[in-house]
C-alpha positions as CSV (number, residue, x, y, z in Angstrom):
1,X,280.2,292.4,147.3
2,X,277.1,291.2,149.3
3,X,276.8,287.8,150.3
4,X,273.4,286.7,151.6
5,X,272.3,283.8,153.3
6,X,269.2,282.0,154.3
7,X,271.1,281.4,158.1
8,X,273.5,281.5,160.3
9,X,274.8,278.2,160.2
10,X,275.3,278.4,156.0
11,X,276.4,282.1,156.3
12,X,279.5,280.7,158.5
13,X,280.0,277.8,156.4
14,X,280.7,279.9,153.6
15,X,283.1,282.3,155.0
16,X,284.7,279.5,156.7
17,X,285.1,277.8,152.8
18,X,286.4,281.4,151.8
19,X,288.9,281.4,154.5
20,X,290.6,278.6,153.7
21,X,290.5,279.6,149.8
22,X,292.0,282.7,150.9
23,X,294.3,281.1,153.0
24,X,295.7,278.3,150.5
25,X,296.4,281.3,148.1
26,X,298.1,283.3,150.0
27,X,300.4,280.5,151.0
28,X,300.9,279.3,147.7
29,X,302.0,283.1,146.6
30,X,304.3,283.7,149.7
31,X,304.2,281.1,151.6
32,X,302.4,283.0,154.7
33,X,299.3,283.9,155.9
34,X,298.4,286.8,157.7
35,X,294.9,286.5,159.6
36,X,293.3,289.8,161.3
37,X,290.8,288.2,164.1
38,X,287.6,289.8,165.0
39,X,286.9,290.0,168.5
40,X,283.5,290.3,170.2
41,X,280.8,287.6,170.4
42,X,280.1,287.5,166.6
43,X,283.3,285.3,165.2
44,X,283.0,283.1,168.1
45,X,280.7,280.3,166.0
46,X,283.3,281.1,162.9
47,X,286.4,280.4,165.0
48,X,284.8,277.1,166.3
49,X,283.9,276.4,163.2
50,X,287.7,276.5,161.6
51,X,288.7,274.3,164.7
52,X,286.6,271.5,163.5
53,X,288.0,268.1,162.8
54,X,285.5,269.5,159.6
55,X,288.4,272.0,159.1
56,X,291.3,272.0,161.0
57,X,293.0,269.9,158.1
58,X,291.8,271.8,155.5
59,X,295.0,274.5,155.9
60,X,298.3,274.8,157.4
61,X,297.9,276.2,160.3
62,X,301.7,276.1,161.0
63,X,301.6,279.1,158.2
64,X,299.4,281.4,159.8
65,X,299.8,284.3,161.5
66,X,297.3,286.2,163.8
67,X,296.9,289.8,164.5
68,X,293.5,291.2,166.0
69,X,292.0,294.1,164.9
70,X,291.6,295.8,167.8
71,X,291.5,294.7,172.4
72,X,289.5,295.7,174.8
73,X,292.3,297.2,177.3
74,X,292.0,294.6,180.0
75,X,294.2,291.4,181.3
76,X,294.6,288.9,178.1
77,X,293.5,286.3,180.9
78,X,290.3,288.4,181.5
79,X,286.7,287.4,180.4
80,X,286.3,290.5,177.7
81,X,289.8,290.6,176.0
82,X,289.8,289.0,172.5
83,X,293.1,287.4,172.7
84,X,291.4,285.1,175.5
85,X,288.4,284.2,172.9
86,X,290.7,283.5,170.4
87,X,293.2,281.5,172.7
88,X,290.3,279.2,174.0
89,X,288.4,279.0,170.2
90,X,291.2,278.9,168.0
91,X,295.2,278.6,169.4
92,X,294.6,275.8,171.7
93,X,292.9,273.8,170.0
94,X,294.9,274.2,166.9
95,X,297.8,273.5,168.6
96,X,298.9,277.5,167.3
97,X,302.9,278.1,168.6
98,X,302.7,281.3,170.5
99,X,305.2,282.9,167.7
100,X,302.3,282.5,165.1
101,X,300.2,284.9,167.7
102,X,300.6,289.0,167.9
103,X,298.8,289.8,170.4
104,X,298.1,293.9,171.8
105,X,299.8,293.8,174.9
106,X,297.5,295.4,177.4
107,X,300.3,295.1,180.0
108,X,301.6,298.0,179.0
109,X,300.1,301.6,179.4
110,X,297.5,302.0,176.5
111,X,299.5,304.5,174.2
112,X,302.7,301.9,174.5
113,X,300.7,298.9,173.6
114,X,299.6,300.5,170.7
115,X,303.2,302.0,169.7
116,X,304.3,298.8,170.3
117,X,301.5,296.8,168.2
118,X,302.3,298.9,165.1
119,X,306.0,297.5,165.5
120,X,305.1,294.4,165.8
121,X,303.1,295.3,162.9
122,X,306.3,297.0,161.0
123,X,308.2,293.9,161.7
124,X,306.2,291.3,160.3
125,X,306.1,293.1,157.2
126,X,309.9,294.1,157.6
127,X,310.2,296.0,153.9
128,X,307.5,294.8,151.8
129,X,304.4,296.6,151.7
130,X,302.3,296.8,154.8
131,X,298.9,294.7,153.2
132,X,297.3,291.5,155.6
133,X,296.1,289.4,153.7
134,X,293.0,288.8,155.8
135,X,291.0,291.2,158.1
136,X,287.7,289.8,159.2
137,X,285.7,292.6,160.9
138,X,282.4,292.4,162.5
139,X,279.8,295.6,163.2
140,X,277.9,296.7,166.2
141,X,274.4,298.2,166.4
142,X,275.8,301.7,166.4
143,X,277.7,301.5,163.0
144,X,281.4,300.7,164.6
145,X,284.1,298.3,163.6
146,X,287.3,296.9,165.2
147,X,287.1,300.1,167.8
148,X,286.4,302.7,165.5
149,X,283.6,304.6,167.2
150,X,281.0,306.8,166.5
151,X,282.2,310.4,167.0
152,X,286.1,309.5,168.2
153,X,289.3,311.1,167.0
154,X,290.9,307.9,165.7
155,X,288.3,308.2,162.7
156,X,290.3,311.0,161.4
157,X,293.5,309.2,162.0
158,X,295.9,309.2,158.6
159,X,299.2,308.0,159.8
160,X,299.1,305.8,162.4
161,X,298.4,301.9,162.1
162,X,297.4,301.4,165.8
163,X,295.8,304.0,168.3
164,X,295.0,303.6,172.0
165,X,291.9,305.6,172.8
166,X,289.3,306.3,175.9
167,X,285.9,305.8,174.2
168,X,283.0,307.0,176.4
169,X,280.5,305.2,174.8
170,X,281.8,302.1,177.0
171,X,283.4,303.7,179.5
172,X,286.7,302.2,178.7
173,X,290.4,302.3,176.8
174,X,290.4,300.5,173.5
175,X,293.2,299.9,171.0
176,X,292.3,299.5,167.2
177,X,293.8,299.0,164.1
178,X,293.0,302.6,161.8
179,X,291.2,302.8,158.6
180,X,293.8,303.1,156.8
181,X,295.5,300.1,157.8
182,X,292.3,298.1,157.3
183,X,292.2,299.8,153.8
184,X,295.4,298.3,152.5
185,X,294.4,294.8,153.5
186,X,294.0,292.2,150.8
187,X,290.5,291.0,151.5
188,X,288.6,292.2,154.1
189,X,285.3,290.3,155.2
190,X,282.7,291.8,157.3
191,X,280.7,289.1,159.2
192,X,277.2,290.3,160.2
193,X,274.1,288.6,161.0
194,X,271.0,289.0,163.0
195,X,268.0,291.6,162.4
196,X,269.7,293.9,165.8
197,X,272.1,294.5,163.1
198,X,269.8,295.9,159.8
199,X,269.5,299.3,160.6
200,X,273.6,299.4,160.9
201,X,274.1,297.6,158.0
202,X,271.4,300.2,155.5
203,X,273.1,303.0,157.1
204,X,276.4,301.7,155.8
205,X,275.8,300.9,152.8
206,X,273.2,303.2,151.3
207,X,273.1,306.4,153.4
208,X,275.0,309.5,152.6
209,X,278.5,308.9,153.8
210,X,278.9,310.2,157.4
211,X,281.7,308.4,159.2
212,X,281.2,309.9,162.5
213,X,277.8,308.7,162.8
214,X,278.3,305.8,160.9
215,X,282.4,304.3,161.0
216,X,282.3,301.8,159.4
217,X,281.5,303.6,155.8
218,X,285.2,304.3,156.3
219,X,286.3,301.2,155.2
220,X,286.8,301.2,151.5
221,X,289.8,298.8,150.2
222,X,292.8,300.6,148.3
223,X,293.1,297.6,146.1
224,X,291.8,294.5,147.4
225,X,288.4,292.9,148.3
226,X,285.6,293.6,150.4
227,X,283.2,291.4,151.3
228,X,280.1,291.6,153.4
229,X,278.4,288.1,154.6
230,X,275.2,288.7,155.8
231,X,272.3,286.7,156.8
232,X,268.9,287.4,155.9
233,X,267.6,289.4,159.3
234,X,270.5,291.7,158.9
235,X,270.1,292.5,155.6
236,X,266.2,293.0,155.8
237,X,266.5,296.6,155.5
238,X,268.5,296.0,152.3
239,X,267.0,298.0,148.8
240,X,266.1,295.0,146.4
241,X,268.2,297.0,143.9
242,X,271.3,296.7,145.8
243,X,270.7,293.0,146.5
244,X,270.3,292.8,142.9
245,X,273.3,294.4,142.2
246,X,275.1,292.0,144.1
């Protein structure tokens, strides 16, 4: 499903409203939520957003849980790692417990963070079905997601829930959630805006599927929802049919 909006600032509303939707559902089914955090400078707005006196009582933040969808493999005190963001946009503020937080742990070497993340991973979900109930992604300008590069290994990954990786592109160890944990989530909302990101987003969704050049066409639901928010500049490059469609 596309979602289009005139701006940012009513594209962010919205997918702050479907959060907490999403959220009270969940909660009211099994008492939980499990959130999957974007990192990056994209959710930064969003996460400030949900922090709001506007928001913050509009869910129970004692019942959710966070998981991020993939770390930049540096410090979680440093300027780039997402867990930082997050702490400083979302945890503090909310008064978040640190057991409510599952952070990659990037003091360990890159391979054993990521073992260890799918663990943490297993754990959570102890028996039932592996299936967050929230993964907000975001897309860069070269058709990745979480850290699921163009051209990589880890896009051909089938088994594993969490790889570390080198990815040359940026010079730099990553570690990412796979496709095909991604795939089993329950809702899964991309957030996207700006025109730097319209040529991504027409590759995605109308080119020929090629998810080496183009990742993020891997991520197709098993059973749930996917949602793309969009403002207008990023989906300018949009086919009027497909808007139409949607």
């Amino acid at each position: 499903m596309l979602r289009i909006f005139d701006n940012t600032d009513t594209l962010l509303t919205a997918l702050a409203d479907f959060i907490v939707d999403s959220a009270k559902q969940a909660i009211h089914k099994h008492g939980r939520f499990s959130f999957v955090l974007s990192g990056g400078s994209s959710p930064k707005k969003l996460y400030t957003l949900l922090a709001s006196d506007a928001y913050r009582s509009k869910i129970d933040w004692t019942r959710i849980f966070f998981f991020f969808g993939d770390e930049r493999y540096v410090p979680a005190t440093h300027a780039d790692s997402n867990y930082r963001m997050a702490q400083e946009m979302l945890f503090t503020p909310l008064n978040i417990t640190p057991g409510q937080v599952f952070r990659m742990n990037t003091d360990l070497a890159v391979d054993a963070a990521a073992e260890g993340y799918e663990q943490d991973i297993r754990g959570y979900f102890v028996e039932k079905p592996i299936c967050f109930d929230f993964i907000l992604l975001g897309l860069g300008d070269n058709s990745h997601t979480a850290s699921l590069f163009p051209h990589t290994s880890v896009l051909h990954e089938k088994e594993a829930l969490v790889k570390g990786l080198y990815i040359d592109e940026v010079k730099m160890n990553r570690i990412t959630l796979t496709a095909p944990v991604i795939n089993r989530g329950a809702i899964i909302a991309f957030l996207v805006y700006g025109g730097g990101k319209a040529e991504a987003i027409h590759h995605i969704l109308e080119d020929a599927r090629n998810i080496d050049e183009y990742p993020a066409q891997l991520i197709h639901p098993e059973k749930g929802e996917i949602v793309w928010f969009l403002d207008e500049p990023a989906a300018a490059n949009l086919s009027v049919d497909l808007k139409k469609r949607n």
